[in-house]
VMD Tcl script that builds the backbone (N, CA, C; Angstrom):
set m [mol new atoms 219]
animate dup $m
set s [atomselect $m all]
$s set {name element resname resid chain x y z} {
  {N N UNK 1 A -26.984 -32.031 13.026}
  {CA C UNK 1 A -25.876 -31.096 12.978}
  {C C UNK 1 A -25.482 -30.899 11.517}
  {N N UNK 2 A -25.164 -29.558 10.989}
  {CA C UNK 2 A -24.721 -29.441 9.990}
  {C C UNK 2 A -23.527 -30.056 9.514}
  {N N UNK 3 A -23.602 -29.762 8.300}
  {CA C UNK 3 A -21.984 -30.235 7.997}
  {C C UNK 3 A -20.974 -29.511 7.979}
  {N N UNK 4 A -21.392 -28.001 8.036}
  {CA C UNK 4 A -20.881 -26.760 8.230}
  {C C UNK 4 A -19.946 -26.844 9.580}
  {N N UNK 5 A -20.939 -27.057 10.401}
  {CA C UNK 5 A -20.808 -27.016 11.940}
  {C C UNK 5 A -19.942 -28.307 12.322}
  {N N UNK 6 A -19.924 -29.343 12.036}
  {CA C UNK 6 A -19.446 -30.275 11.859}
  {C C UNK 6 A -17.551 -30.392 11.708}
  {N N UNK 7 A -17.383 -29.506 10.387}
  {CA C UNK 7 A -16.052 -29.424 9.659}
  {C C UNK 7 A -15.474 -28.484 10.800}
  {N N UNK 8 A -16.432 -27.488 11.391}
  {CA C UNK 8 A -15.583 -26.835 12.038}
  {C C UNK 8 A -15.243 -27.221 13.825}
  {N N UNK 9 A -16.365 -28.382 13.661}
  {CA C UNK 9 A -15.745 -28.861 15.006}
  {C C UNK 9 A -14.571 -29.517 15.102}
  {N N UNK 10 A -14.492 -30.306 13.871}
  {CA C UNK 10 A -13.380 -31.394 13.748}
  {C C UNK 10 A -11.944 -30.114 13.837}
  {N N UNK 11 A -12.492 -28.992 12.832}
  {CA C UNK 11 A -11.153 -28.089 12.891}
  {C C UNK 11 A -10.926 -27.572 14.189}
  {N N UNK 12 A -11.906 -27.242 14.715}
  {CA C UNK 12 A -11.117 -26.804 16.424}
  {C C UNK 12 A -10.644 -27.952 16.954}
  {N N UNK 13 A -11.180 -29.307 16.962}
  {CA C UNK 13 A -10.481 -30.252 17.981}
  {C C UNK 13 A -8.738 -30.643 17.216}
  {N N UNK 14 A -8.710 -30.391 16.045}
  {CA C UNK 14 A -7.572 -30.173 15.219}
  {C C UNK 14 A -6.254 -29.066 15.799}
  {N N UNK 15 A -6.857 -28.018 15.762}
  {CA C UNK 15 A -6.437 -26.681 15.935}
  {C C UNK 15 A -5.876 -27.061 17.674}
  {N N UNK 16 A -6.587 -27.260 18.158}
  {CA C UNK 16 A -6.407 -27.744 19.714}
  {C C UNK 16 A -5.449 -28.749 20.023}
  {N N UNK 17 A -5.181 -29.679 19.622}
  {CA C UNK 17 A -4.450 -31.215 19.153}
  {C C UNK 17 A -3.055 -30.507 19.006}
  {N N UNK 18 A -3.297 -30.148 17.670}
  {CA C UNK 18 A -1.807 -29.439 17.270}
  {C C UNK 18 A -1.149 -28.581 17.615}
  {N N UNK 19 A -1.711 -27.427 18.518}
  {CA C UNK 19 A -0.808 -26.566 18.765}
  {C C UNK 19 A -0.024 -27.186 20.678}
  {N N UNK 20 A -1.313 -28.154 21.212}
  {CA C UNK 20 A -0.347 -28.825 22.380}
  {C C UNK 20 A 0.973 -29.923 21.613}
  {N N UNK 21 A 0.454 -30.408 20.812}
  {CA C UNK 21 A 1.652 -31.044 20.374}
  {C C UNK 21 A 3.045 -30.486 19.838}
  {N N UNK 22 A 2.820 -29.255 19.451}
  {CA C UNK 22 A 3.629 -28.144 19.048}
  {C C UNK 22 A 4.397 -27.860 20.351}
  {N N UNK 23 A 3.528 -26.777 21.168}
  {CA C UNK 23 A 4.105 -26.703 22.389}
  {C C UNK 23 A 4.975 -27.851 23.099}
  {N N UNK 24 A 4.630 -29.261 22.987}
  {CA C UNK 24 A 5.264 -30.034 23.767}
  {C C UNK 24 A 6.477 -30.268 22.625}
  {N N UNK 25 A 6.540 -30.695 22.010}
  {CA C UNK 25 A 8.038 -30.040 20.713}
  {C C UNK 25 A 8.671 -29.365 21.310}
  {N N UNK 26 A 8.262 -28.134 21.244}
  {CA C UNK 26 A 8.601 -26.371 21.724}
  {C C UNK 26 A 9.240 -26.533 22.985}
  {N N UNK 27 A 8.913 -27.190 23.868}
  {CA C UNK 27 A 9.349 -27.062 25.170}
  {C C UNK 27 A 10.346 -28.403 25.253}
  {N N UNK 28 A 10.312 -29.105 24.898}
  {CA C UNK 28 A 11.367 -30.253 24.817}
  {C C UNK 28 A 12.643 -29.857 24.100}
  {N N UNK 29 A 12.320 -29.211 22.992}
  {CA C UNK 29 A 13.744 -28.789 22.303}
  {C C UNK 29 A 14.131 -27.143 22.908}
  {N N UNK 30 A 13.733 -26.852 23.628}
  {CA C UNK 30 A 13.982 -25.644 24.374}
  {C C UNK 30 A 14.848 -25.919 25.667}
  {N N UNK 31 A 13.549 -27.142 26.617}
  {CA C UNK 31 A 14.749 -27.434 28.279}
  {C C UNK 31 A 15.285 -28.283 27.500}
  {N N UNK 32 A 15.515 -29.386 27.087}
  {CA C UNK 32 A 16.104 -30.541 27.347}
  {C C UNK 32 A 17.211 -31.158 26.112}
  {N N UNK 33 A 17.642 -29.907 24.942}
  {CA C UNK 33 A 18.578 -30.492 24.109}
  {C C UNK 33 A 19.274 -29.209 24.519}
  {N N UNK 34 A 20.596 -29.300 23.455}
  {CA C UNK 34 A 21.435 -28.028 23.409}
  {C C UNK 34 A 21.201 -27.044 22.906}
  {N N UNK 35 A 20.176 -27.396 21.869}
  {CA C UNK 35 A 19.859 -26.255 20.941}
  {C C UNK 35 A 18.644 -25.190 22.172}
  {N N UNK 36 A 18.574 -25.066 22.985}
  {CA C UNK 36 A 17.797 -24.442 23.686}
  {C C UNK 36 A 18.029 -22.778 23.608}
  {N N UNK 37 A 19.192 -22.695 23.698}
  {CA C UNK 37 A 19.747 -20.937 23.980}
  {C C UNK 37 A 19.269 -20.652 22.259}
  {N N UNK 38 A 19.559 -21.103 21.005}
  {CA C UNK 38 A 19.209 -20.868 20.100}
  {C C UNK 38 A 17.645 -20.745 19.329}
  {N N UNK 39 A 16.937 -21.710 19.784}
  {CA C UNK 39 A 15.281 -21.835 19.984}
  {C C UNK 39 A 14.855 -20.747 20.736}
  {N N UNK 40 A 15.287 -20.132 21.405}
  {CA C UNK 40 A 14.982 -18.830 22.620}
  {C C UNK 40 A 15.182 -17.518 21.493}
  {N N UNK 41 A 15.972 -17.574 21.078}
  {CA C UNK 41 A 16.865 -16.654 20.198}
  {C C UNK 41 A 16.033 -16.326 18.852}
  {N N UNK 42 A 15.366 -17.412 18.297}
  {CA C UNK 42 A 14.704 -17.387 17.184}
  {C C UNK 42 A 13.161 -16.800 17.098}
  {N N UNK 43 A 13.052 -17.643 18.460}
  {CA C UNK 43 A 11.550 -17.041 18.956}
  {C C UNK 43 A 11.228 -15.475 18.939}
  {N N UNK 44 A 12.931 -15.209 19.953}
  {CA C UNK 44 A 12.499 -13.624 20.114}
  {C C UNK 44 A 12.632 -12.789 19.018}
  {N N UNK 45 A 13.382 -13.118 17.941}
  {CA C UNK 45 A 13.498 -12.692 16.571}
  {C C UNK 45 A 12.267 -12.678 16.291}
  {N N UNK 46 A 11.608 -13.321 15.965}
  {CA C UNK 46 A 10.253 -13.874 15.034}
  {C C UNK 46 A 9.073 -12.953 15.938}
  {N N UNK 47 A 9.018 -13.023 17.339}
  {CA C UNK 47 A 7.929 -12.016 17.842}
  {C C UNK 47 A 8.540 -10.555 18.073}
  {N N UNK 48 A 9.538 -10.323 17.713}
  {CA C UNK 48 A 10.317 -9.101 17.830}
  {C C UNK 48 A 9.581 -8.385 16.219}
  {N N UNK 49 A 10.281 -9.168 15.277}
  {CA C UNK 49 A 10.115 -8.981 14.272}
  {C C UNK 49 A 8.397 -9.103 14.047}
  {N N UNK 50 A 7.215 -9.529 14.281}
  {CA C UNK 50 A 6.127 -9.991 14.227}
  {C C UNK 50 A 5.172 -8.564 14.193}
  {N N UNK 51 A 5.771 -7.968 15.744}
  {CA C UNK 51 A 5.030 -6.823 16.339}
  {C C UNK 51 A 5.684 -5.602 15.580}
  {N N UNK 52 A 7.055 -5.443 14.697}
  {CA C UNK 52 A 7.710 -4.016 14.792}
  {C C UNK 52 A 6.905 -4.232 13.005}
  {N N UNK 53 A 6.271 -5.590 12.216}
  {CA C UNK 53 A 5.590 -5.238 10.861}
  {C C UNK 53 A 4.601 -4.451 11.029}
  {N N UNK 54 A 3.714 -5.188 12.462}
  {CA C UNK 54 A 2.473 -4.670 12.304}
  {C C UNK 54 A 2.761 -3.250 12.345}
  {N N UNK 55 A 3.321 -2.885 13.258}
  {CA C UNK 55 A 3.782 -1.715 13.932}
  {C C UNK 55 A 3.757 -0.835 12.182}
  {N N UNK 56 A 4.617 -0.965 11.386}
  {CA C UNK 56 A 4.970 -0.587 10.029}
  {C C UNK 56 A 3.904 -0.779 9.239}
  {N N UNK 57 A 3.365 -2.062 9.489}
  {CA C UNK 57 A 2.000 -1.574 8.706}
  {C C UNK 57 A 1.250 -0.580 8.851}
  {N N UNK 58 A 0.991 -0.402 10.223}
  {CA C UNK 58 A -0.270 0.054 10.831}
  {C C UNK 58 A 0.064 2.270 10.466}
  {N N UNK 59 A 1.490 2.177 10.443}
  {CA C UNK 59 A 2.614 3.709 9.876}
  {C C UNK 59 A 1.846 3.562 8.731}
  {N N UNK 60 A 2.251 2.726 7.785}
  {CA C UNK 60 A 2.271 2.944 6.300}
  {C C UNK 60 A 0.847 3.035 6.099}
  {N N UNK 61 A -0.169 1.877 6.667}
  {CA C UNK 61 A -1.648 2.608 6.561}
  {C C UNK 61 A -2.028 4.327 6.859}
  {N N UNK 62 A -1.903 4.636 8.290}
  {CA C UNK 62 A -2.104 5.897 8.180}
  {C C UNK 62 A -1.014 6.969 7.162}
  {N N UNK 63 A 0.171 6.938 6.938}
  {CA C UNK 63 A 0.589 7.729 5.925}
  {C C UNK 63 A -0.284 7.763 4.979}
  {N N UNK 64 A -0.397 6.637 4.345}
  {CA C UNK 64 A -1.025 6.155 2.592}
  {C C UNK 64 A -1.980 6.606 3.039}
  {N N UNK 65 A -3.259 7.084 4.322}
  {CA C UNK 65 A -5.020 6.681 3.883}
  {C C UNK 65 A -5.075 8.470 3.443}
  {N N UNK 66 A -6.264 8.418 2.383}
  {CA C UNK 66 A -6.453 9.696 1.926}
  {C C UNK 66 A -6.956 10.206 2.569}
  {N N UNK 67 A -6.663 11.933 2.635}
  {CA C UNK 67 A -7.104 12.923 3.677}
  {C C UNK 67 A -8.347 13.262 3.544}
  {N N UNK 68 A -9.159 13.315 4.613}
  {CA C UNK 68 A -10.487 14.049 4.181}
  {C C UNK 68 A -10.467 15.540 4.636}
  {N N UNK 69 A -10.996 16.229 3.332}
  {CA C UNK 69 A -10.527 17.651 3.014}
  {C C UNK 69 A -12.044 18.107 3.555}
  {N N UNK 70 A -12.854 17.377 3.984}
  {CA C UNK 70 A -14.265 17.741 3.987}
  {C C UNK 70 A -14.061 18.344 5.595}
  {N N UNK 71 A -13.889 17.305 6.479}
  {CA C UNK 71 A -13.376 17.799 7.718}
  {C C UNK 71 A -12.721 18.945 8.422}
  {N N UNK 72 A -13.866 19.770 8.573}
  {CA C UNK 72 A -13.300 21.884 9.191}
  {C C UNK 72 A -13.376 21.467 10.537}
  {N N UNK 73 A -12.211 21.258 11.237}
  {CA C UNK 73 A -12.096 21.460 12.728}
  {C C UNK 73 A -11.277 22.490 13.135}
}
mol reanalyze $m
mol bondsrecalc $m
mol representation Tube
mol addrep $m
């Protein structure tokens, strides 16, 4: 096995590891402290806010891309 192949196994079993351990964080300080209604709140900020950049990116790309003048339709 490469070593290539190797680094990136260790990084998926990494990648995998951490984001259940995350989640179980995530969900503990969500049901089971007070701060729950606020953790809810932040989340939806952050994927609210996440989708309306791309959204603005994806505007500001097509505004900005140069016109092609070659194109007779």
């Amino acid at each position: 096995m490469s070593s290539r192949r190797a680094r990136g196994k260790i990084l998926g079993a990494a990648l995998f590891a951490v984001s259940i351990i995350v989640f179980i964080i995530y969900s503990y300080f969500t049901l089971a402290t007070s701060f729950g209604l606020v953790i809810l709140k932040i989340t939806i900020v952050v994927a609210v806010g996440a989708l309306l950049a791309v959204m603005a990116w994806i505007g500001y790309t097509m505004t900005t891309a140069p016109s092609n003048e070659n194109n007779k339709d």
